[in-house]
N, C-alpha and C positions, 0 to 999 in steps of 0.2 A: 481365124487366121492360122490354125495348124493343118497338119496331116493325120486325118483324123477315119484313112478308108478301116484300116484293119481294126479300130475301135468298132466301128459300125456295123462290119459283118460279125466281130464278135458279140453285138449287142443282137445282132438279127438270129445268130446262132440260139444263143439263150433263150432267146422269146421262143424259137422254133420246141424247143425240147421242152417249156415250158406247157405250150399249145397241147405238143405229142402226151405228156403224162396228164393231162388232163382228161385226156380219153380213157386213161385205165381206170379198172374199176374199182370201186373205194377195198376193195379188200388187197388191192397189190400194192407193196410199198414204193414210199416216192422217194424218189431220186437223191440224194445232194449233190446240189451243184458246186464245183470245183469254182476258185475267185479264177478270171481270166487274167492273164499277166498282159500288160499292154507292149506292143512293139514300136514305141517312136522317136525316128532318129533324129528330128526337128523338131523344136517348139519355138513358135513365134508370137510376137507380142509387137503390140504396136509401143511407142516409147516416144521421153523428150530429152533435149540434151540440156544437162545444167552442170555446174560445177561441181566441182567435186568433193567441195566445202562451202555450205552457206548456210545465212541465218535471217530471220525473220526479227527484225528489230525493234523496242519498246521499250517505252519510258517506264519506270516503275513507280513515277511519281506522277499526279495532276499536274496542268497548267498548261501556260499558253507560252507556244512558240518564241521565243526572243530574235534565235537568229539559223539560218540552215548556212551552213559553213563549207555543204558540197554540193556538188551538179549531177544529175544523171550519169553515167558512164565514165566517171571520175574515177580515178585510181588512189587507193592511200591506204597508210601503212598501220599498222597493229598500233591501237590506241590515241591515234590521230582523233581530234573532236568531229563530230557529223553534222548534230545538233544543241542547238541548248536553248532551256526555259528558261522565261523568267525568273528570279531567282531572289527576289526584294524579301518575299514573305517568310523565305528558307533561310534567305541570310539572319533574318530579322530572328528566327528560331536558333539559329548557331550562337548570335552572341548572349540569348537570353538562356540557353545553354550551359556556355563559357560564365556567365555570370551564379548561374545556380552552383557547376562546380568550383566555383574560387568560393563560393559562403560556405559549401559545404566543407571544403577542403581547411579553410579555415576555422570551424566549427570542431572540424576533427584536430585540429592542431592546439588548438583552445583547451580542447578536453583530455589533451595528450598531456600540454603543459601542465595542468592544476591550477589550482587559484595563486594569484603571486599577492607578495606582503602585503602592496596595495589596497585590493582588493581585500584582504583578512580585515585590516585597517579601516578600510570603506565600510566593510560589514558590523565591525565595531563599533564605528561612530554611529551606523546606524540604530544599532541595538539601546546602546546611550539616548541617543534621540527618543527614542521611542518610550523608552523608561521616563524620561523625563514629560514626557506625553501624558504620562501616565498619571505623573504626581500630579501636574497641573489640572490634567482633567477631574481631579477627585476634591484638587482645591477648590475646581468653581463648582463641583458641587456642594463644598461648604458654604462657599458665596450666596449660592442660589438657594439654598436650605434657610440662611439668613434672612436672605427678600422673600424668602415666603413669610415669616414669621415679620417680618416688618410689614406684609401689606398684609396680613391678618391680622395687625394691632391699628395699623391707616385704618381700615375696616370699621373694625369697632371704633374708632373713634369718631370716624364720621357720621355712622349710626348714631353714636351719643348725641353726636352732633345736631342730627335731624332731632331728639328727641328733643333738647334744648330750646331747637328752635321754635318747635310746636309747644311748647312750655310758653316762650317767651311770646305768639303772638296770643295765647288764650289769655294773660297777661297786657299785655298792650290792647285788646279785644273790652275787655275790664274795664282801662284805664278809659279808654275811647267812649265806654259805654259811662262814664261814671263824667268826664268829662261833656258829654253832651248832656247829661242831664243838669248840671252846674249851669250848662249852657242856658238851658230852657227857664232853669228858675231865675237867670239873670233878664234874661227876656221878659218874663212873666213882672216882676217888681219893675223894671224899668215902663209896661205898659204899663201898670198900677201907676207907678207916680206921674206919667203924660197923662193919663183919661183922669186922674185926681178919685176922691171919695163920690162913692156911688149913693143914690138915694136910702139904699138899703142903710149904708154904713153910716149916712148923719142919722137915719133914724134911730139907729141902736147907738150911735154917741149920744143921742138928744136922751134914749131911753138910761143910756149910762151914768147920766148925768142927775136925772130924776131919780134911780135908786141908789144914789148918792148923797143927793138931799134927803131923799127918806132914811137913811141911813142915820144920817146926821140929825136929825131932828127926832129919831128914835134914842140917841144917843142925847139929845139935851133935855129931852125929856126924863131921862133915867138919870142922870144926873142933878136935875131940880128936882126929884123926886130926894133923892140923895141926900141934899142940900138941905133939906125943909126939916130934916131932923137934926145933922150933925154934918156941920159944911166942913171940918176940922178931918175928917176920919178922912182912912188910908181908900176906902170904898171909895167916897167924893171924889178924891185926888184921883184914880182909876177911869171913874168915869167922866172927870173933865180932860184925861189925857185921851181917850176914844175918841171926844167929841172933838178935839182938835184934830184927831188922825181923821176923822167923819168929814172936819172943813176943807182938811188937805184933799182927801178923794174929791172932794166937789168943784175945787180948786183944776186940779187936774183935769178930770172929766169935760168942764166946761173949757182948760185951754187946746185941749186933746179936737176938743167941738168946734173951738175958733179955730184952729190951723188947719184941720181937714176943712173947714171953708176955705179956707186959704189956697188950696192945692200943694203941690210940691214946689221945693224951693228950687233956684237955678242950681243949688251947689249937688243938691241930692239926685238931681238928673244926674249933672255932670260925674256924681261917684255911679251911681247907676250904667252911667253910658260907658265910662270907661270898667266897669267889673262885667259890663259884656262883651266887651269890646276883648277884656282879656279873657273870658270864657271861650270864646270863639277860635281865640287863638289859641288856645289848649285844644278845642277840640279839632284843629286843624293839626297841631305839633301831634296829638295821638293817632288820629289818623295817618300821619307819616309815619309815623313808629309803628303801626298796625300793617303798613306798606314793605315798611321797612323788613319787619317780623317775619311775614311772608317773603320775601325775596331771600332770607338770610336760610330760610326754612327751603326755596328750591336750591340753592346753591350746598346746602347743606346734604339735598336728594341724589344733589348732579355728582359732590365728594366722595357718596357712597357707593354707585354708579361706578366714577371711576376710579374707587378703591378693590371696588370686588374685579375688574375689568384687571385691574395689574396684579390683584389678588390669582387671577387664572393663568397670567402672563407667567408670572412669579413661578409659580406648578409645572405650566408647561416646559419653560427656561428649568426648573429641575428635572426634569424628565429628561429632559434633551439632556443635560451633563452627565445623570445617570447612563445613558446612553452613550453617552462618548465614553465615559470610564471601558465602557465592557471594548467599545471600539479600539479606546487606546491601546488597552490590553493585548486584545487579538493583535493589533499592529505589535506591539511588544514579541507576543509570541511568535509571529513571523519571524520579524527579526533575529529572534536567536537564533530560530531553526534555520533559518537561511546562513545565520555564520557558520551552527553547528556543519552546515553540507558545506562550506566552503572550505572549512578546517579538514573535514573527511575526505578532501581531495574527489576526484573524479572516482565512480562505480563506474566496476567493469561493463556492466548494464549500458551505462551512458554513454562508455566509451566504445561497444560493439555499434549503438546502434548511428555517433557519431561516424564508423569504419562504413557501415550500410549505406548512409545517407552519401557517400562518399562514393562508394560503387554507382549505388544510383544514379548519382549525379554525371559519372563517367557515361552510366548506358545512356543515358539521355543524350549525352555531347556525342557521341558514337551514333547515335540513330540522325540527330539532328544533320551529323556532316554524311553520313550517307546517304540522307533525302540532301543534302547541298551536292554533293556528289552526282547524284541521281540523276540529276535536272540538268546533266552534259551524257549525251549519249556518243558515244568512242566508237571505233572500229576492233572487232574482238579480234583480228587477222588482217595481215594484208591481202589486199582484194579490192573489186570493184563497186563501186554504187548502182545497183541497178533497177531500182525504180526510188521516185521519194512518193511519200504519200502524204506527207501536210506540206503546209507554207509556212513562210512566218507571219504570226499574229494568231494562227487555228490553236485552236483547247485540244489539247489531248486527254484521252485517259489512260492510266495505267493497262497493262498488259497489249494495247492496241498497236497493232503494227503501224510504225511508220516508216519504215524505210528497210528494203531486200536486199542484201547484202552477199557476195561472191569469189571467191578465188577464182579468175578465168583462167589461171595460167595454166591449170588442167582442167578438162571437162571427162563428163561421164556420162550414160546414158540412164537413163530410170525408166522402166516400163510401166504403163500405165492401164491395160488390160488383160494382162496375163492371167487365167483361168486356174480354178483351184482347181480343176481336172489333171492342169498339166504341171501345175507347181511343184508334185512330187518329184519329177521326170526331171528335175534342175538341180543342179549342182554345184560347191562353188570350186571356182577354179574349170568349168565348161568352154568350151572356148565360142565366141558369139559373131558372128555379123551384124553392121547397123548399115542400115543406108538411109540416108540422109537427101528429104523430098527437095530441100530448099537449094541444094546444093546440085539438084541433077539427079539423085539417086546415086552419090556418089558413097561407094560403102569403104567403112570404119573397119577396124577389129579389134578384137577385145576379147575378155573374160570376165568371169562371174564375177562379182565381188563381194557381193554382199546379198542375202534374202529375206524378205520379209518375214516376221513372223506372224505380224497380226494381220489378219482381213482386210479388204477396204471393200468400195460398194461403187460400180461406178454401170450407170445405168442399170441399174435393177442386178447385177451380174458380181457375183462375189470374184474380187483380184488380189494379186499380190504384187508386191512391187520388189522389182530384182534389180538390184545395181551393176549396170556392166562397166567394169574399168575398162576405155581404150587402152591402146597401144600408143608408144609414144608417137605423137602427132604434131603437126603445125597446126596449132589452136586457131590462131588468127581468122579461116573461117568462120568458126563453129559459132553461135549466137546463143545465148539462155533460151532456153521455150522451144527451139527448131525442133522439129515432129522428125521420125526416125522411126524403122520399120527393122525389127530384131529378131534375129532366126539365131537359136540356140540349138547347136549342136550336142544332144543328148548321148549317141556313141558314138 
């Protein structure tokens, strides 16, 4: 869209002279070409009209839409609300904010003041307590030192115990055994006197009885023998007292021979009956006591059992007191230390880092109410609304435009393909024409106002963008976006 003849015959010119020395021969030197200066008193660029101030608007926080507060082509004033988010989960971050600085702020205030009497006091009685912790815990390891030595004397004694008992049934075992044998011989005479004298035994009474008599008749014969000399002498007298002891054996023998015919008498049964009768019961009373013996003997096993069981109780339970002594202790030594740093007042250490905690807690309430802040989007200017780009209810993200924002009560032009060919050739303070398609072609005037410095790219074609200030005008036609056709007057 420029005047671009006198560029074109200087580019034709150049190539011409370029062609011509290409014909000389490499021994003649070539040329330097002079830069062409360009002659252009127009530069045109095609352009759109926008305000003269505006901005491309965005949240700088996430969330979703609460409420849109303007309409399209709305008018309003510098810091007026636009839009605003949701705002629960921010709030909910402000007061947990506000609460970390009131702990911390107090925290610092705390360490400012020092410890008060109270608290010295507190720490005191603590230390007390714990001393006394102390004693006690060392008394029950006297305790428990004691019950060990008591259930290692239970111990042995129980021991003894079993050993007693196995004493007492080998003992009763004895009695039992000595008893049943009482038993059997009362048995055995009690069937002797029922079955009466066996033929064996009247034989050997009958036999009894005959070397009885021969006895006796050996005896009166020695005696008459005696007699036939001297019946007076002390010899006679000897052998007539034999022969009467000779009559008595015979005497004997022969009633010994009548009553074993006889059998046993009723009374001899009945002392019979009753000396088994009480055998029997002995051997039943020792048997109890052999019952007995042994029961007294597991009871005696079961004491040992659970002598040695409180024996280990006993040990553990001193282990444990031992244990607390050293526990008590350490709690003792806490204690002091904890008064000794109460007494020492607050270190400047504690006290920087309560001042930190304190900052901190400030940046935190300061970030928090800036993302609450955040989440109402204002008018940076008074101006117009001129596009929106959510609703309410839509997510946003941070940086993402939602809503173009305008001062209309001047507008400007902005070119939109002007050529880095001819961008040198512009100046500010040039003075420009616009005309304007929408309007008829009706033309604007204006100057420079401002020039691009960086590149932009618009169809493959490297542009700058140059801002033309109008002339004071009646805005009320001019719309944002109308397309507009700018010839820049170079000289």
């Amino acid at each position: 869209m420029t005047r671009r003849l006198p560029l074109l015959a200087a580019i034709l010119m150049v190539c011409g002279m370029a062609l011509g020395c290409s014909k000389q021969s490499p021994s003649q030197p070539v040329a330097t070409l002079e830069p062409v200066r360009r002659q252009v008193d127009v530069v045109s660029a095609e352009g759109v009209v926008a305000p003269h101030k505006s901005a491309a608007l965005a949240f700088r926080v996430s969330g979703r839409v609460q409420q849109v507060e303007v309409q399209e082509g709305q008018s309003v004033v510098a810091g007026q609300e636009l839009l605003r988010l949701d705002t629960r989960d921010l709030d909910q971050s402000v007061l947990q904010a506000r609460a970390a600085l009131e702990s911390a702020r107090a925290e610092l205030a705390k360490a400012e003041a020092g410890a008060r009497v109270e608290e010295v006091a507190s720490a005191e009685a603590a230390v007390a307590v714990a001393q006394a912790g102390v004693t006690t815990a060392k008394l029950a390891v006297e305790i428990a030192a004691g019950n060990v030595l008591s259930a290692e004397g239970a111990l042995a004694d129980a021991k003894a115990g079993v050993a007693s008992a196995e004493q007492a049934i080998i003992v009763a075992q004895g009695n039992l055994a000595a008893a049943r044998a009482t038993n059997s011989a009362a048995e055995a005479r009690l069937a002797r006197l029922r079955a009466g004298a066996t033929e064996g035994e009247l034989a050997i009474a009958q036999r009894e009885i005959e070397r009885a008599k021969s006895l006796l008749w050996a005896y009166q014969n020695q005696r008459d023998a005696i007699g036939g000399f001297d019946s007076e002498s002390a010899e006679y007298e000897g052998a007539r007292g034999q022969v009467a002891s000779a009559e008595q054996a015979v005497a004997i023998t022969q009633l010994n021979y009548e009553e074993m015919l006889k059998g046993a008498r009723t009374e001899d049964l009945a002392i019979s009956e009753a000396d088994l009768a009480q055998t029997a019961a002995a051997v039943q009373t020792q048997t109890a006591l052999v019952a007995q013996a042994r029961a007294s003997r597991d009871s005696a096993i079961a004491r040992v059992t659970q002598a040695e069981a409180n024996l280990i109780i006993a040990k553990a339970q001193q282990q444990q007191r031992s244990a607390d002594v050293l526990s008590a202790e350490a709690s003792a030594r806490q204690a002091q230390s904890q008064l000794d740093l109460i007494k020492a007042g607050t270190r400047t250490e504690d006290l920087a880092v309560a001042q930190a905690g304190v900052a901190r807690a400030e940046a935190v309430m300061a970030d928090a109410e800036n993302a609450l802040a955040d989440a109402v989007l204002r008018a940076p200017f008074d101006g117009t609304v001129g596009e929106l780009l959510v609703e309410e209810g839509e997510l946003v993200s941070p940086q993402a435009t939602v809503l173009r924002f305008g001062d209309l009560t001047k507008m400007q032009i902005e070119t939109t393909d002007l050529s880095e060919v001819d961008i040198n050739e512009v100046k500010v303070g040039q003075k420009a024409t616009a005309s304007i398609d929408a309007l008829g072609g009706k033309a604007l005037t204006g100057a420079v106002a401002r020039i691009g410095t960086i590149a932009g790219d618009r169809r493959g074609d490297t542009v700058y963008k140059v801002i033309i200030e109008l002339d004071p005008i009646d805005v009320a036609e001019l719309r944002w976006g109308m397309s507009a056709f700018v010839e820049i007057r170079t000289r």
